[in-house]
BAZAVO-37005 format. One record per residue (C-alpha): residue number from 0; residue in one letter; x negated, y negated, z negated. Coordinates in steps of 0.02 Angstrom, whole numbers, plus 50000, padded with zeros to 5 digits. Layout:
nr = NUM, rest = A, u = X, v = Y, w = Z
...
// end
This chain:
nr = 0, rest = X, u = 50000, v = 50000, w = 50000
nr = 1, rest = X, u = 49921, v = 49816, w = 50028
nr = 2, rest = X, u = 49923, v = 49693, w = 49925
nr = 3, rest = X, u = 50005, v = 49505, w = 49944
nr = 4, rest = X, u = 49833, v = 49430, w = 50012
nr = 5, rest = X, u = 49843, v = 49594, w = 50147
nr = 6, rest = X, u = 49705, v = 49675, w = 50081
nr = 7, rest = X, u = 49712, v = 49862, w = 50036
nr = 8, rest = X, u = 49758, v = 49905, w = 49854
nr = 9, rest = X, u = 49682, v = 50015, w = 49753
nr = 10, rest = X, u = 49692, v = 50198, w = 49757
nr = 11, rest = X, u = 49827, v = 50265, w = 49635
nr = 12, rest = X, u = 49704, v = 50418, w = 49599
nr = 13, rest = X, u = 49739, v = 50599, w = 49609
nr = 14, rest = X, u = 49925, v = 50681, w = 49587
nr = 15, rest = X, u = 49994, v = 50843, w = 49541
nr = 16, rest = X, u = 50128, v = 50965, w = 49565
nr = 17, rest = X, u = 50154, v = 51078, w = 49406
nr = 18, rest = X, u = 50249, v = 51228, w = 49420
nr = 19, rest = X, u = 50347, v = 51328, w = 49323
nr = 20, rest = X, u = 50350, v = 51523, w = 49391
nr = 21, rest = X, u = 50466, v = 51625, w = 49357
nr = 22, rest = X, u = 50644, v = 51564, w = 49413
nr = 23, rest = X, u = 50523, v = 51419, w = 49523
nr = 24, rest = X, u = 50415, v = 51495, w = 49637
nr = 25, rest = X, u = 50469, v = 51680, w = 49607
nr = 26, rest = X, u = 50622, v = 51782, w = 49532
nr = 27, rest = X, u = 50561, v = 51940, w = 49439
nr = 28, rest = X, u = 50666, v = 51963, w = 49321
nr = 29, rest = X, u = 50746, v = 52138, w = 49375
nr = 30, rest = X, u = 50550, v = 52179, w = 49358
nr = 31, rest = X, u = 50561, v = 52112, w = 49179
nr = 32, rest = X, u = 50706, v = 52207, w = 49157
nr = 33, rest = X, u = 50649, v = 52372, w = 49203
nr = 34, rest = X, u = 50472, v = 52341, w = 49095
nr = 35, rest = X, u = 50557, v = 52296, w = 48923
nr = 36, rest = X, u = 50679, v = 52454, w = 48943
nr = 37, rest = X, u = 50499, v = 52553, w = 48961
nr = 38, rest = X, u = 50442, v = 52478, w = 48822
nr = 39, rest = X, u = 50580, v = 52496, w = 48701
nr = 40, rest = X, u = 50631, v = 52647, w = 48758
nr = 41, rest = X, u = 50462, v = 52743, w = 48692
nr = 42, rest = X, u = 50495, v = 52640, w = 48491
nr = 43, rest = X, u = 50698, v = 52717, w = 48520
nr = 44, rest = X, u = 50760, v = 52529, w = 48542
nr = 45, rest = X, u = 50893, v = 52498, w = 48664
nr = 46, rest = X, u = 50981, v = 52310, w = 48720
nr = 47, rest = X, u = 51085, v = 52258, w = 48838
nr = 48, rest = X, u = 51065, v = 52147, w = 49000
nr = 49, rest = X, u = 51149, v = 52035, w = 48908
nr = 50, rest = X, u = 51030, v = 52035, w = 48779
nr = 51, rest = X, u = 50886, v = 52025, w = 48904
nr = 52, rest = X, u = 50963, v = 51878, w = 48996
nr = 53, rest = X, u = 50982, v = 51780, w = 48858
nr = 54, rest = X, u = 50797, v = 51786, w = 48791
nr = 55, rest = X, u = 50733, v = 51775, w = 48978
nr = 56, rest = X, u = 50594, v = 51612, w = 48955
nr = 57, rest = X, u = 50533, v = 51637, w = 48779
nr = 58, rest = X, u = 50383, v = 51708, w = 48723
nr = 59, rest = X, u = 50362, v = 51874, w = 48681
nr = 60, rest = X, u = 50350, v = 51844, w = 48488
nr = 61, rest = X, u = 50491, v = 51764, w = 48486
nr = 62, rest = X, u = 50607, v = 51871, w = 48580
nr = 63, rest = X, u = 50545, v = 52025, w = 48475
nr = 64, rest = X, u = 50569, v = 51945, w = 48308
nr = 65, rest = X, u = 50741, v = 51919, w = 48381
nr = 66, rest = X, u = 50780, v = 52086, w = 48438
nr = 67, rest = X, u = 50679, v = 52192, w = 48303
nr = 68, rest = X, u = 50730, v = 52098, w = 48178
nr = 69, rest = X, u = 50659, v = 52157, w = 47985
nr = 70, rest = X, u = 50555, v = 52287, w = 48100
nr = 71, rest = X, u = 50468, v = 52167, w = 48193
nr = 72, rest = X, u = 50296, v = 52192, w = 48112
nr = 73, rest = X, u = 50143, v = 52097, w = 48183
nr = 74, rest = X, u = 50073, v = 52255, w = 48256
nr = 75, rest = X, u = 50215, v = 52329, w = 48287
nr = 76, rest = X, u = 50284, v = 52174, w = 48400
nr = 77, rest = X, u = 50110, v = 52176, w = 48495
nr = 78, rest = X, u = 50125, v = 52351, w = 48525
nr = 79, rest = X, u = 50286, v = 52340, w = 48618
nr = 80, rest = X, u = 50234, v = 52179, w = 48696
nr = 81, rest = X, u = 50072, v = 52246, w = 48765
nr = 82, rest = X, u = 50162, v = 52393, w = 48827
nr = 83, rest = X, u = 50290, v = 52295, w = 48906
nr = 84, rest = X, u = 50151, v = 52184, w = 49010
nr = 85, rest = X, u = 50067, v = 52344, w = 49057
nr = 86, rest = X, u = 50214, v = 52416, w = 49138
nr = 87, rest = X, u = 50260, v = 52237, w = 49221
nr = 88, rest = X, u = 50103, v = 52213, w = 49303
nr = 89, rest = X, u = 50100, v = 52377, w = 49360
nr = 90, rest = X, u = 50272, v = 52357, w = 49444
nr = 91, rest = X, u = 50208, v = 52191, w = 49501
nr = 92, rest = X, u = 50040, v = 52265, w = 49587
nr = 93, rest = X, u = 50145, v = 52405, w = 49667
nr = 94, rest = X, u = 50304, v = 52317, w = 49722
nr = 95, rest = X, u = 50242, v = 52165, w = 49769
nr = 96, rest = X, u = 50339, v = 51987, w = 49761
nr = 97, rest = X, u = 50425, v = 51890, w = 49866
nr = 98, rest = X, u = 50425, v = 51675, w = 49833
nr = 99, rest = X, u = 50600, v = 51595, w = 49799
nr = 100, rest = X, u = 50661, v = 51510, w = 49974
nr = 101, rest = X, u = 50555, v = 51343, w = 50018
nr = 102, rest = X, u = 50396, v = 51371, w = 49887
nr = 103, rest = X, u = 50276, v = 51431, w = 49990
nr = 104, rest = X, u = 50315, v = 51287, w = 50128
nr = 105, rest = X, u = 50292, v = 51168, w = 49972
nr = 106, rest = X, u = 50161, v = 51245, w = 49905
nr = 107, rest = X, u = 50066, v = 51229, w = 50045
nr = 108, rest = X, u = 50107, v = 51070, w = 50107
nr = 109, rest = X, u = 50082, v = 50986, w = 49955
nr = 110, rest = X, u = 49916, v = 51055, w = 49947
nr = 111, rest = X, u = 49874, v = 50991, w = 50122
nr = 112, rest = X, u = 49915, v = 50827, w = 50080
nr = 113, rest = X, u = 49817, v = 50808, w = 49947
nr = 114, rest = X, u = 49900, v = 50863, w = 49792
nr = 115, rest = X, u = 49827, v = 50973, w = 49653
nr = 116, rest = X, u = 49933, v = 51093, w = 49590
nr = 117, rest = X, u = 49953, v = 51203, w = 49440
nr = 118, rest = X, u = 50065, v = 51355, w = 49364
nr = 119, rest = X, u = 50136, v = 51310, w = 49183
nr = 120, rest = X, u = 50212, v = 51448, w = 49096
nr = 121, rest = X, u = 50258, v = 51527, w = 48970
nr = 122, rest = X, u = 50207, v = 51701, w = 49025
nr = 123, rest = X, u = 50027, v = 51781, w = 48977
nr = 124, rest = X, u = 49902, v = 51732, w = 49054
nr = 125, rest = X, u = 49860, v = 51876, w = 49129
nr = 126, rest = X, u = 50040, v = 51906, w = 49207
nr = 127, rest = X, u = 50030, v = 51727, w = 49281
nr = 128, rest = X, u = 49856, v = 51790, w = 49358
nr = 129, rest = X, u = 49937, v = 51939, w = 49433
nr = 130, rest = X, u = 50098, v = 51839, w = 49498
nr = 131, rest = X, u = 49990, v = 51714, w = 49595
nr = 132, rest = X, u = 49871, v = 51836, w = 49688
nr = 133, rest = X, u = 50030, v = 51934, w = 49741
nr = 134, rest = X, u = 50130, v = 51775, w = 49799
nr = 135, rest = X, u = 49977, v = 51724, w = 49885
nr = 136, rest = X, u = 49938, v = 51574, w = 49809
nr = 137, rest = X, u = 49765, v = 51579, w = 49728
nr = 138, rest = X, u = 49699, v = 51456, w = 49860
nr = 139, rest = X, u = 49807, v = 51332, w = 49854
nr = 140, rest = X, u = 49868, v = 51336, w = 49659
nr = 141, rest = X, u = 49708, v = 51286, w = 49588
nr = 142, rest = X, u = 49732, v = 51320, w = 49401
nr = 143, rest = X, u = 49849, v = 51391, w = 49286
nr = 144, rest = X, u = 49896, v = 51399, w = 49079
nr = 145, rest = X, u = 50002, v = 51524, w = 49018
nr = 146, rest = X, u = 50038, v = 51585, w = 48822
nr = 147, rest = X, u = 49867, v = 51616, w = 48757
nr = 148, rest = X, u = 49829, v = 51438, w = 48807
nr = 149, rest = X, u = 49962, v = 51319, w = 48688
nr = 150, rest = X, u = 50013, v = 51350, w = 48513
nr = 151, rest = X, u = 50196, v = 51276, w = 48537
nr = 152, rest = X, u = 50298, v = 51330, w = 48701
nr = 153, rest = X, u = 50419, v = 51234, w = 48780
nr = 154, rest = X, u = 50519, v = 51116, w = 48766
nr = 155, rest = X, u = 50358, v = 51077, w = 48688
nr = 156, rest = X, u = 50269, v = 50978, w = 48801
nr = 157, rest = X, u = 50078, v = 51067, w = 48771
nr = 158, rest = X, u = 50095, v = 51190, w = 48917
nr = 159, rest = X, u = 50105, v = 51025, w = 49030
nr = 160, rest = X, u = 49989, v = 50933, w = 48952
nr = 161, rest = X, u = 49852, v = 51063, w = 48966
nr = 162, rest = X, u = 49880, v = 51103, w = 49129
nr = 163, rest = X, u = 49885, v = 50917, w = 49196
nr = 164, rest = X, u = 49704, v = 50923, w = 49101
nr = 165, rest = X, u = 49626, v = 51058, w = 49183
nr = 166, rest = X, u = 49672, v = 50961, w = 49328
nr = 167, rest = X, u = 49591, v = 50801, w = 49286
nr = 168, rest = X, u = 49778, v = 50703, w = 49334
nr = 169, rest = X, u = 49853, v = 50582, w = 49202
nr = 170, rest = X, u = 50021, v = 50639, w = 49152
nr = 171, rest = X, u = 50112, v = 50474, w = 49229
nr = 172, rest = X, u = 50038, v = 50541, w = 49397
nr = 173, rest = X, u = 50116, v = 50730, w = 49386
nr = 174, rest = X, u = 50285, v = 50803, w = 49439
nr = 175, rest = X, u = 50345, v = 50966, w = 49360
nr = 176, rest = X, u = 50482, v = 51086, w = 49460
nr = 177, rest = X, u = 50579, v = 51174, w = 49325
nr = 178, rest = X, u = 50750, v = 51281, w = 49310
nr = 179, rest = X, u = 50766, v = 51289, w = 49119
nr = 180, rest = X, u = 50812, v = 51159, w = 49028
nr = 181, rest = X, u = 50700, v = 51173, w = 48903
nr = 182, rest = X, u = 50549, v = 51161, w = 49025
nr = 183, rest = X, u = 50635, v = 50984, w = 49093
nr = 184, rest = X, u = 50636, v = 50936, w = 48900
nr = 185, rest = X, u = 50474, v = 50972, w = 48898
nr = 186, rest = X, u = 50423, v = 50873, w = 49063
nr = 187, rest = X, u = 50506, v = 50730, w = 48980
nr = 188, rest = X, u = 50415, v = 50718, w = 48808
nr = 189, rest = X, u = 50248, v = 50738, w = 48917
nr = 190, rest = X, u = 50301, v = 50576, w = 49009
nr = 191, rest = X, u = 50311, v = 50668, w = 49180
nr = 192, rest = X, u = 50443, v = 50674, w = 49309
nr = 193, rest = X, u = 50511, v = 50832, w = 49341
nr = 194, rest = X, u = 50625, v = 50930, w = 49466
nr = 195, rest = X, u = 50743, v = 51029, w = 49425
nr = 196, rest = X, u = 50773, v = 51188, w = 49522
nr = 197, rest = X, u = 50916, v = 51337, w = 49536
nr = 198, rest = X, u = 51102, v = 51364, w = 49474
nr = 199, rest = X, u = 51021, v = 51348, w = 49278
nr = 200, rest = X, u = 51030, v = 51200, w = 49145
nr = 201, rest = X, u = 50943, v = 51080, w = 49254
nr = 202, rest = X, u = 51036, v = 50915, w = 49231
nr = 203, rest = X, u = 50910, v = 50828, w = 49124
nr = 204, rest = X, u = 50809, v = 50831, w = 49278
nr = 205, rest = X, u = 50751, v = 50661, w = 49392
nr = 206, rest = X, u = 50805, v = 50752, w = 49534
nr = 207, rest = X, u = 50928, v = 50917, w = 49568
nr = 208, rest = X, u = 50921, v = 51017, w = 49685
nr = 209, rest = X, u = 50994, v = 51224, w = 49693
nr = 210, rest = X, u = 50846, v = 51280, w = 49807
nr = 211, rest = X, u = 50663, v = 51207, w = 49849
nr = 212, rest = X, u = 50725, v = 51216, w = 50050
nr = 213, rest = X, u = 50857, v = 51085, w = 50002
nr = 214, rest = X, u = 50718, v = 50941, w = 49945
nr = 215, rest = X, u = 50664, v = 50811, w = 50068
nr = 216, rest = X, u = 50536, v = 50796, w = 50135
nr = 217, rest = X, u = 50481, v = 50643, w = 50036
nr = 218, rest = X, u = 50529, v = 50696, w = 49860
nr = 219, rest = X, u = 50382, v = 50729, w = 49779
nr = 220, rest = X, u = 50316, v = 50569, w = 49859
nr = 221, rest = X, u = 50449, v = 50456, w = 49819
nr = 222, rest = X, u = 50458, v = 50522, w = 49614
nr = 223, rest = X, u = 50303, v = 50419, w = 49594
// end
């Protein structure tokens, strides 16, 4: 942009795209599903989709304490969890994934133009590795923070925060793509602007959309 005197102005610096993943840039959760009922299964705990569904986004200690209630045991909780990720990976490495309609076509044109771009989630680290070889995106996602990596999840806004770090962009200068609304919470109280993707909670959002293909072209662009 020029200034009054017609002069160029000063670059704004660097900007980045930080993603949520699952429910963002992929849907696994039938591959959740299945993993859990392994899990379980082998400690003789059984629940419900419904169940399932409505602990989809938290952290594994969390939705343990939940479902194991008085039997959820340190070890005992990291047992199942471990075993859980095991089996998920696994159906991840052998099954493959497929991106959610329009991410890859943003993912990739955002990185052409310039944009640095990170995966924030709430997912171990180590699953978020795994999900972003098999969508294909380790060379154009450049970093990404997952559980290990924050103390408090979200709609805490740390997992932003340190990602927007590792990517050497001031928060002002980032745009998060959510569908929960505690991850748009959690864009907010990080001062970023945020997206809000999918049929979910996603009002709280500077812009709604139900699928990345229905964006314009100059979203990103024109949210800062």
């Amino acid at each position: 942009m020029a200034s009054s005197s017609g002069a160029p102005g000063p670059d704004p610096g660097p900007r980045a795209v930080l993603w949520d993943l699952d429910g963002t840039l992929a849907d696994s959760t039938e591959y959740h599903w299945r993993s859990w009922g392994d899990a379980l299964a082998s400690e003789g705990i059984h629940i419900t989709k419904a169940d399932f569904l409505a602990s989809f986004g938290q952290r594994n200690d969390a939705i343990l304490a939940t479902w194991l209630g008085g039997g959820a045991t340190a070890a005992r909780s990291a047992r199942i969890a471990d075993a859980k990720e095991r089996s998920y990976r696994a159906i991840l490495e052998a099954e493959g994934l497929t991106p959610l309609p329009g991410a890859a076509d943003w993912v990739r044109a955002l990185h052409a133009a310039g944009w640095r771009q990170a995966i924030a989630s709430s997912a171990p680290r180590l699953n978020v590795e795994v999900m972003r070889r098999v969508l294909g995106f380790e060379d154009v996602v450049e970093t990404y923070v997952g559980a290990e990596d924050v103390r408090a999840g979200k709609p805490d806004p740390e997992v932003f925060l340190a990602a927007a770090a590792r990517l050497d962009v001031p928060a002002r200068r980032c745009v998060v793509v959510e569908d929960a609304a505690a991850g748009i919470e959690a864009a907010r109280r990080g001062g970023m602007r945020c997206i809000g993707v999918g049929a979910g909670d996603t009002a709280g959002a500077d812009v709604v959309v139900r699928s990345l293909t229905d964006l314009p072209a100059a979203a990103f662009e024109t949210l800062l």
